[in-house]
Each structure stands twice: as structure tokens, then as C-alpha cells.
C-alpha positions, -999 to 999 in steps of 0.1 A, spaced: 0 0 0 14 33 -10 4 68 -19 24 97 -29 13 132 -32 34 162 -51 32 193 -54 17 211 -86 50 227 -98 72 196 -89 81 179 -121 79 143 -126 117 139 -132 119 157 -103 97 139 -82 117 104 -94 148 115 -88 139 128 -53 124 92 -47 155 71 -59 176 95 -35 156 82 -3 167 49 -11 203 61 -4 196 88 24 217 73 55 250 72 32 243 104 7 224 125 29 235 149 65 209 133 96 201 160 114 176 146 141 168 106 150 144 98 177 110 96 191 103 78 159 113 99 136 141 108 115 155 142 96 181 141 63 193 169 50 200 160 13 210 174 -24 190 163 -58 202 186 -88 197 220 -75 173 211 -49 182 213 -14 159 189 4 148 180 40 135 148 46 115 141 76 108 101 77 76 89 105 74 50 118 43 45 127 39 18 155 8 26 180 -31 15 165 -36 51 170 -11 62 146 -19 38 123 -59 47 121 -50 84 117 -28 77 89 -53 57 72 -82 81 76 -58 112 60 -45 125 88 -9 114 95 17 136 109 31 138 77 0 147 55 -10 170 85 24 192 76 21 190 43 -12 205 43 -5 234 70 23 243 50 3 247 19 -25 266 41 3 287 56 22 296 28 -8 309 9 -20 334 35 20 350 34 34 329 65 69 320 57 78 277 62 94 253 47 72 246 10 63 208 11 73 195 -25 62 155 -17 48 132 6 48 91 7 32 71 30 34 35 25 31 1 43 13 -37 44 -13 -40 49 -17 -1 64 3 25 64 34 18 87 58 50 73 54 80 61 80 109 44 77 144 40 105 164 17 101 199 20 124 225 4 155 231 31 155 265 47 185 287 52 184 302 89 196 301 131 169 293 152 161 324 174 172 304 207 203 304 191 200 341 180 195 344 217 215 323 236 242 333 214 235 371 224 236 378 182 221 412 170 186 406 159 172 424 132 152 459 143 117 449 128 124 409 144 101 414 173 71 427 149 75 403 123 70 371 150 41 392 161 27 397 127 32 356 122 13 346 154 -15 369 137 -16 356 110 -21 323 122 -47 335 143 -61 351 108 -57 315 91 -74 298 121 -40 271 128 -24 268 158 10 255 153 6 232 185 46 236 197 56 275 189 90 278 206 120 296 200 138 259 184 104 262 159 113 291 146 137 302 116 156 337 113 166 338 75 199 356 69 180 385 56 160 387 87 127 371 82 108 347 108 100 312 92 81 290 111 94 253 108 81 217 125 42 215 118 36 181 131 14 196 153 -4 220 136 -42 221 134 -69 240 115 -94 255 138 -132 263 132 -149 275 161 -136 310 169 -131 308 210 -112 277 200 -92 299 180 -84 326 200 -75 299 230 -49 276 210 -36 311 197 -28 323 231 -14 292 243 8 294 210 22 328 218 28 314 261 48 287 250 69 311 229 74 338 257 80 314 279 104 294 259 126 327 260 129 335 293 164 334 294 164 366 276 138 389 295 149 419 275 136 402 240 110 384 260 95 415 273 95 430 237 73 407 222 50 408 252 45 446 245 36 433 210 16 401 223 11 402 259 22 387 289 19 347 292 -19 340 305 -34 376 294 -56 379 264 -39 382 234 -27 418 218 -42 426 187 -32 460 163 
């Protein structure tokens, strides 16, 4: 049993040669993370640079969602089509494969690799941060809240600085479309309070964004 979804611009050379290069991942790619059940390459096909993020699926649980649609995997790939429509910057998702016998057992999401430090880096590293920094992870969090997804695990490790300065939000495992509005507003504010608080070693940049957001537990800040 296998499926594979592409995206609309990715080319069917493209999408073979990226395939025939997972065979080969532990010798020709760079593993950048390996646990919990899940594995990340960094890898090269042509001119594309390439993340690979690979899913075992063990657990009943697991298995079900997959089989229903609703994988990790497919999950990501679908925020980040959601969330790179409405102007968020993330990774773009160029294929997914899930595959297994009789059910879906694995599942692989390649997503274009993304240039950047992670702001606890930035942070911990004391590096300059770019003036309009603070504003631009404000105007992200809004704009999910505009979108209606909550990203599920928005901490300072989730989150990208590009070299020229930009916010991209990265690891959507856990994002989530919402519907009803209160529901919304709540996974929203828990969003921004896992963020603040995951930067608490730097009250100076912490106390920024709460200006811009507000404090952790207090209703969220809107322009």
C-alpha cells in the first residue's frame, strides 16, 4: 500500500529522482535529528536542497490516523500549503509518501531546506537581531490567528531567522486548522505562552514581544 502526493510545480523527473535519493539517504544525505520515531536528512538532488523528515508508525492510533488522512506527515504537508498561501513563511512541502502492508506503517515528508539560526540560538548566542524581528514574530502569530492554525509547539527551536532577517516557522507536526472561533483565540494564546516562555532566558527580547503580544496567560494583543 502506498500513496504519494506532489506538489503542482514539482516535475515528474523531479519527483523520481527525489524518490530514488531516499533509497540512499543514510550514506548520501547529513541526519540532522533521530528519535522519538522519527528521522531528519538533509540531502541534495540537482539544485534542490531537500529536507526529509521520515515517520514509523507503531501505536493503533497512529496507524488509524494515517489511514483516515491525517498522518503527521499529511497533516504538515497541508498546514504548510495553508500557511504559505496566506504569506506565512515555512518550509514549502514539495512531496509526501506514505506506505506500508497492509496499512500504512511510514510516512515521508520532503520539504524544500531553509537557510536560517533558530532564534534560541540568535539568543542564547546574544547575536544582533534584526530591528523589525520582534514585529515580524508578532505579525506571524496573527496571522495564524487570521488562518485559524495553531502550530501546536511555537518555541524559540520552531522558529527560523533567514539571513535577511525574516521569521520562518518550521516543524508543523502539530499543527491544526481550527473552526470555532473561541477555539481559535484559546490555541492562539497558548501558542504565543509557549513562545514567551520558551525565551525567558532573555527577559529583554521576552518583554519586547509581550509589549507586542502580551504577557503569558493575558488575552492576546491585537493592532
Amino acid at each position: 500500500m502506498k500513496s504519494i502526493v506532489l506538489a503542482s510545480d514539482l516535475s515528474p523527473e523531479a519527483a523520481h529522482a527525489i524518490e530514488a535519493a531516499l533509497s540512499t539517504l543514510s550514506q548520501s544525505g547529513t541526519k540532522i535529528y533521530d528519535r522519538k520515531k522519527q528521522q531528519v536528512y538533509r540531502f541534495q538532488v540537482g539544485d534542490l536542497d531537500l529536507i526529509a523528515k521520515t515517520y514509523e508508525m507503531s501505536s493503533p492510533s497512529r496507524i488509524l490516523a494515517a489511514h483516515l488522512g491525517f498522518s503527521r506527515a499529511r497533516r504538515s504537508y497541508r498546514a504548510s500549503v495553508l500557511l504559505r498561501k496566506a504569506g506565512i513563511q515555512t518550509p514549502k512541502s514539495l512531496m509526501l509518501i506514505e506506505q506500508g502492508r497492509p496499512l500504512y506503517s511510514s510516512s515521508t515528508l520532503i520539504t524544500e531546506f531553509c537557510e536560517g539560526s533558530s532564534l534560541q540560538k540568535l539568543l542564547q548566542d546574544r547575536t544582533p537581531l534584526p530591528a523589525t524581528l520582534a514585529d515580524d514574530i508578532a505579525d506571524l502569530l496573527l496571522g495564524l490567528k487570521a488562518t485559524k492554525i495553531r502550530h501546536g509547539d511555537f518555541h524559540a527551536l520552531n522558529l527560523l531567522i533567514s539571513p535577511d532577517g525574516r521569521p520562518i516557522l518550521i516543524d508543523l507536526d502539530s499543527a491544526r486548522k481550527r473552526f470555532s472561533k473561541k477555539t481559535v483565540v484559546q490555541n492562539i494564546r497558548e501558542d504565543r505562552d509557549r513562545l514567551l516562555l520558551s525565551i525567558d532566558y532573555d527577559p529583554n527580547f521576552q518583554a519586547l514581544l509581550s509589549e507586542k503580544l502580551g504577557a503569558p496567560g493575558t488575552p492576546l494583543l491585537t493592532p
